[in-house]
C-alpha positions in Angstrom: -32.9 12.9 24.9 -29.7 13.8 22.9 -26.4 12.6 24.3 -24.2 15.2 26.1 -20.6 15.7 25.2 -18.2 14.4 27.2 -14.3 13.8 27.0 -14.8 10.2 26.2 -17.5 10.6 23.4 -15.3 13.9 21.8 -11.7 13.7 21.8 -11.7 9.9 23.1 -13.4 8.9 20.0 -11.1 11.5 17.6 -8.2 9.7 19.4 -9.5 6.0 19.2 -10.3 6.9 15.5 -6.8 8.1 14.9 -5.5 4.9 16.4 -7.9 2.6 14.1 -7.1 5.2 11.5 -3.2 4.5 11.7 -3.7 0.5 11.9 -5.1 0.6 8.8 -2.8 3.1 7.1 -0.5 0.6 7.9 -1.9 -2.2 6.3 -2.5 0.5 3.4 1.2 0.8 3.5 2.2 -2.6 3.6 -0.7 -3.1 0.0 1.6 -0.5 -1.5 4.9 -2.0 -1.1 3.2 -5.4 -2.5 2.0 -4.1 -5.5 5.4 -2.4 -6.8 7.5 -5.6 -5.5 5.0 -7.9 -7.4 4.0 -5.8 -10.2 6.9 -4.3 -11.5 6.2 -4.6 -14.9 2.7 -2.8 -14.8 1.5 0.2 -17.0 2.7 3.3 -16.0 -1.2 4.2 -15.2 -1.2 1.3 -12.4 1.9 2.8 -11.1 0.7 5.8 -10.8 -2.6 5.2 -9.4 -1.3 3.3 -6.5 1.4 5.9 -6.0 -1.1 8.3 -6.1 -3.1 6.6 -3.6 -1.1 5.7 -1.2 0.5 9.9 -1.2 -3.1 10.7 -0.8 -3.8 8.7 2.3 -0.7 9.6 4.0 -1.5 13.2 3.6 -4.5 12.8 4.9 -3.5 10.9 8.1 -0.8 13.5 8.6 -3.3 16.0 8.9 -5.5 14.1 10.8 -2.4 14.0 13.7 -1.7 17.5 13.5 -5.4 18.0 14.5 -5.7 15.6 17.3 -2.6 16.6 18.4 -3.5 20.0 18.7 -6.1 19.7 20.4 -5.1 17.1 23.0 -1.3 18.7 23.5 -1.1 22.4 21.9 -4.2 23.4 23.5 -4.3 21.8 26.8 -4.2 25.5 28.6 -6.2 26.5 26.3 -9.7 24.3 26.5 -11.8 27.3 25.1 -9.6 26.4 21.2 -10.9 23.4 21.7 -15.0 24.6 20.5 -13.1 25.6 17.3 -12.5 23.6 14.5 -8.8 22.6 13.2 -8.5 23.8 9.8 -7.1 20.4 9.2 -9.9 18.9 9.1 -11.3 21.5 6.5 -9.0 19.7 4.1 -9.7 16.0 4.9 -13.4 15.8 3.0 -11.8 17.1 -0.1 -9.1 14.1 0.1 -11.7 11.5 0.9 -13.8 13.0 -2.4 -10.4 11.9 -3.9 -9.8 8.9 -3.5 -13.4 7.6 -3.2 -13.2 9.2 -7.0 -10.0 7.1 -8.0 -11.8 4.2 -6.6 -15.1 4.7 -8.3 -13.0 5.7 -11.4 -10.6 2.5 -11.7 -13.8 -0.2 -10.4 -16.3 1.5 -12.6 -14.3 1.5 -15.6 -14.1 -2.2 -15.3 -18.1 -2.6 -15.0 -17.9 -0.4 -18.5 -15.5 -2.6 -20.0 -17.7 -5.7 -19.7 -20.5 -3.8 -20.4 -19.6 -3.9 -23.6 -18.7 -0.1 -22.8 -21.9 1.4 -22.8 -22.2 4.7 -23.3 -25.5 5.4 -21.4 -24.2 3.2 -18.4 -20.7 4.8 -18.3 -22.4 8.5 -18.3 -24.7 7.0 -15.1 -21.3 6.0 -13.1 -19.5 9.4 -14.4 -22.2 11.6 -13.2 -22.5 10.0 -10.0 -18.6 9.9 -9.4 -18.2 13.2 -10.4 -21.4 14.4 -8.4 -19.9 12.7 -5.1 -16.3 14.2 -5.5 -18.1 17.8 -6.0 -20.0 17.3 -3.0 -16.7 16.4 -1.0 -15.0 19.6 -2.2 -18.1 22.1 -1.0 -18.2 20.5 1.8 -14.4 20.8 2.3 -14.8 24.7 0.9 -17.5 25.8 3.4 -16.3 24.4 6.2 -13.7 27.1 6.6 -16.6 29.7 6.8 -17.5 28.0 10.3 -15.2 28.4 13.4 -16.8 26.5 15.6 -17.7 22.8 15.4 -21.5 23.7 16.4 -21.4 25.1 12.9 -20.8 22.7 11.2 -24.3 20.9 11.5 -25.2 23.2 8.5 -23.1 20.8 6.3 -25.0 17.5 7.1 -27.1 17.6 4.2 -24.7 18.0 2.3 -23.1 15.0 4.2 -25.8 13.0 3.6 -26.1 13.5 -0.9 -22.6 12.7 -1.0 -22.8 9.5 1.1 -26.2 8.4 -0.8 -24.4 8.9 -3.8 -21.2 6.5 -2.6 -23.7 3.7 -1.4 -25.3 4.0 -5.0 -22.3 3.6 -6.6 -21.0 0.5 -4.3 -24.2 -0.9 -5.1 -23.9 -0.7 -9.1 -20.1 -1.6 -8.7 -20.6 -4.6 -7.0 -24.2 -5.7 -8.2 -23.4 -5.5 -11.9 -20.0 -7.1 -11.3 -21.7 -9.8 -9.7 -24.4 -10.4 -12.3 -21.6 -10.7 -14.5 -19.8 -13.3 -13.1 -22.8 -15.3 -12.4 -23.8 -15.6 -16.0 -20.1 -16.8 -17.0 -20.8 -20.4 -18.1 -17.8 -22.5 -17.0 -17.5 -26.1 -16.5 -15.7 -27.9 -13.3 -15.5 -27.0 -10.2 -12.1 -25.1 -10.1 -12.8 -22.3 -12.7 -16.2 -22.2 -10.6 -14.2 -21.8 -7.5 -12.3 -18.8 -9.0 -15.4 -17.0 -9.9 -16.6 -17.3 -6.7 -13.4 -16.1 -5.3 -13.9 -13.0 -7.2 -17.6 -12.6 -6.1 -17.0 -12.8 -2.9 -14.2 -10.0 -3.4 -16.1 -7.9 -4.7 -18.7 -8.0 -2.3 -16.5 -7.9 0.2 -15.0 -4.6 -1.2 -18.1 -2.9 -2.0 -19.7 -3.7 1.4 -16.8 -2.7 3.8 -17.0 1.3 2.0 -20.6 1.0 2.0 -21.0 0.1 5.5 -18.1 3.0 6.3 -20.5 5.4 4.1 -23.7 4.6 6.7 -21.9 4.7 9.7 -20.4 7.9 9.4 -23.8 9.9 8.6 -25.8 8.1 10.8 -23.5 8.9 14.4 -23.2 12.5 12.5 -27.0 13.0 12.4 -27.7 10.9 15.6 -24.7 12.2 17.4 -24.5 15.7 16.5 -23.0 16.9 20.2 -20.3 14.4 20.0 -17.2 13.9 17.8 -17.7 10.0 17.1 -18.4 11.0 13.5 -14.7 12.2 13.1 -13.3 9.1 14.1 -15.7 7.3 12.2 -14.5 9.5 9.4 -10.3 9.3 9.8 -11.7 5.4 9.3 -13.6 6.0 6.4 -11.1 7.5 4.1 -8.5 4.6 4.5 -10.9 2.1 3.4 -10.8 3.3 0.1 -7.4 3.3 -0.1 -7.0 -0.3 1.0 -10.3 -1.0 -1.5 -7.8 0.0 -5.1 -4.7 -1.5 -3.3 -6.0 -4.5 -2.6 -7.9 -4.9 -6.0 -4.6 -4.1 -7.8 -2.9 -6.9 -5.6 -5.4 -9.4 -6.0 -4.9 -10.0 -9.8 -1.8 -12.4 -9.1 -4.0 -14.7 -6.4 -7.4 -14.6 -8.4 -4.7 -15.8 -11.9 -3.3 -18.3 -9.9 -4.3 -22.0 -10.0 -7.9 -23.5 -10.0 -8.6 -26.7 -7.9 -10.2 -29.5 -8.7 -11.6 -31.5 -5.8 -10.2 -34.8 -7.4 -7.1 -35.2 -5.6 -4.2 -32.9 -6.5 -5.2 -32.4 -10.3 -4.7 -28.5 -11.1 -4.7 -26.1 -13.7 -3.3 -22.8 -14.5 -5.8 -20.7 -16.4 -3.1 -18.1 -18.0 -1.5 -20.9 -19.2 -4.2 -21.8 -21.8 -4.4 -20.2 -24.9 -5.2 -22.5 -27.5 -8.6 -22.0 -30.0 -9.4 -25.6 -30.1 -12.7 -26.4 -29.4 -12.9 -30.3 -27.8 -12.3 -31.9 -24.9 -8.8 -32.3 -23.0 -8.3 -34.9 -20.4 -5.2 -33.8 -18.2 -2.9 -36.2 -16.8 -3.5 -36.7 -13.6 -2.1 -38.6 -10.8 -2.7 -42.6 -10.1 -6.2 -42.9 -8.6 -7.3 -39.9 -9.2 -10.7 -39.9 -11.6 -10.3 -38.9 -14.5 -12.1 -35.2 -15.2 -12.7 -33.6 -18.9 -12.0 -30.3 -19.6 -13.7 -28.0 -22.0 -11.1 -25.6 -23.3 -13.7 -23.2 -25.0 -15.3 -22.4 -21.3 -11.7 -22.0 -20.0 -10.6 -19.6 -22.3 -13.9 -17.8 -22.0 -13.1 -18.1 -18.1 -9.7 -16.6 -18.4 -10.9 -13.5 -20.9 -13.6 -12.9 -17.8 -10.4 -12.7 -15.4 -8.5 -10.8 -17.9 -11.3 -8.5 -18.4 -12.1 -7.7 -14.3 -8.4 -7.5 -13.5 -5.8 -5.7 -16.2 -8.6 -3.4 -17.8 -7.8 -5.7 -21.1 -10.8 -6.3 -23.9 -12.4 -9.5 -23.7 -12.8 -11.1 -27.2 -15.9 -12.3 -25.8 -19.0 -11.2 -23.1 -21.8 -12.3 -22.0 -23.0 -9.5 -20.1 -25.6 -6.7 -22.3 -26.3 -3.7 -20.1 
């Protein structure tokens, strides 16, 4: 028996979706500011994708207010307007395609890069980010054909490529960067611990927008007399804003120090640079037992950091695609 609309499960949910919406974007916000206090040195091309970003998602939560707040103030003598769709949300799919395309851009040219830039792999993630993004702005494009939001269940199928499409490319993101890691031989437990720092980061990153991607279609097909999909949707977009903000700000944490579990001992990876291939005993602090370190796995380890996080080439990779 399909669900009947009601206030709650309409514009309650648009309005609780606004309000998870605008908790986010502030968070979103906050990930901005970060990156240009502590990266103020970056390429212009950082700069400019977490400007970009960040203008994206506030455009797109501006428009999301003027809808809700047309319908719930603007057109409260008017309930009839309220079967009719807000042309601002016409424009939202097109800005979601956006950003979930700067976001498969700047992550998927980092699986490349330690691919050893393969060609036939980089035309796989092109295709399919390009592919999703078109999808978004057809979607965005017809939906001003339909005036009413009974209308718009014409559009699912389209709804549902584009969101198999984003899963798939989660999924390669976040499998292949995994796979790479996990072959990185390193020795002692603290460059260990900063590979699995980034594993679980990445997983992390490519699960939340995955998760977004599943929820959304599935309350749009198995709520189609309800408006839950909308908030799920004001949601959806600012994931993938926080997803490149937070991977920009994460470079300074992840090139931080490594822990050993002896005691205090630590050591800073950017720090070593050297070619010499033997064994280095740090100093370390009375009692503590005394661990070796094999330089050649910790440059290797750094180049796998450098690699994942400031788009540089590694001298050397392990990974064949």
């Amino acid at each position: 028996m399909a669900i009947q609309p009601t206030l709650d499960n309409t514009w309650g949910a648009a309005l609780i979706g606004l309000v998870a919406s605008s908790i986010i974007y502030g968070i979103t916000t906050l990930q901005a500011y970060l990156y240009f206090t502590l990266y103020p040195n970056d390429s212009i091309q950082f700069k400019s994708l977490a400007g970009s970003v960040w203008l994206i998602d506030t455009v797109s939560l501006v428009l999301v207010c003027n809808g809700v707040y047309g319908y719930l103030v603007r057109d409260m003598a008017k309930p009839a307007n309220r079967l009719m769709v807000n042309r601002s949300f016409d424009v939202d799919p097109a800005l979601m395609g956006l950003l979930a395309l700067l976001t498969h851009g700047y992550l998927g040219l980092r699986v490349w890069k330690v691919c050893r830039r393969n060609i036939w792999f980089g035309l796989l993630l092109g295709t399919l980010s390009l592919s999703a993004f078109a999808l978004s702005i057809t979607a965005s494009v017809l939906s001003f054909r339909f005036e009413f939001w009974s209308q718009r269940n014409e559009l699912k199928w389209i709804g549902l490529a584009g969101t198999i499409l984003v899963v798939i490319l989660d999924g390669i993101i976040a499998i292949v960067l995994c796979v790479y890691l996990l072959m990185q031989k390193v020795e002692g437990k603290g460059t260990r611990r900063i590979i699995n720092r980034v594993l679980i980061f990445t997983i992390n990153t490519g699960l939340a927008s995955s998760l977004m991607s599943i929820v959304n279609i599935v309350t749009f097909f198995a709520l189609p007399n309800t408006l839950i999909f909308l908030g799920t949707n004001f949601i959806f977009t600012k994931v993938y804003a926080n997803a490149i903000l937070a991977n920009l700000n994460a470079r300074k944490s992840l090139r931080g120090r490594g822990y050993l579990e002896q005691g205090t001992l630590t050591l800073n990876l950017s720090a070593l640079h050297t070619n010499d291939q033997h064994l280095l005993v740090l100093n370390e602090p009375e009692g503590a037992i005394s661990a070796p370190i094999n330089l050649s796995n910790l440059n290797r380890t750094e180049e796998t950091i450098n690699e994942l996080e400031n788009f540089q080439d590694a001298n050397q990779t392990n990974c064949k695609c």
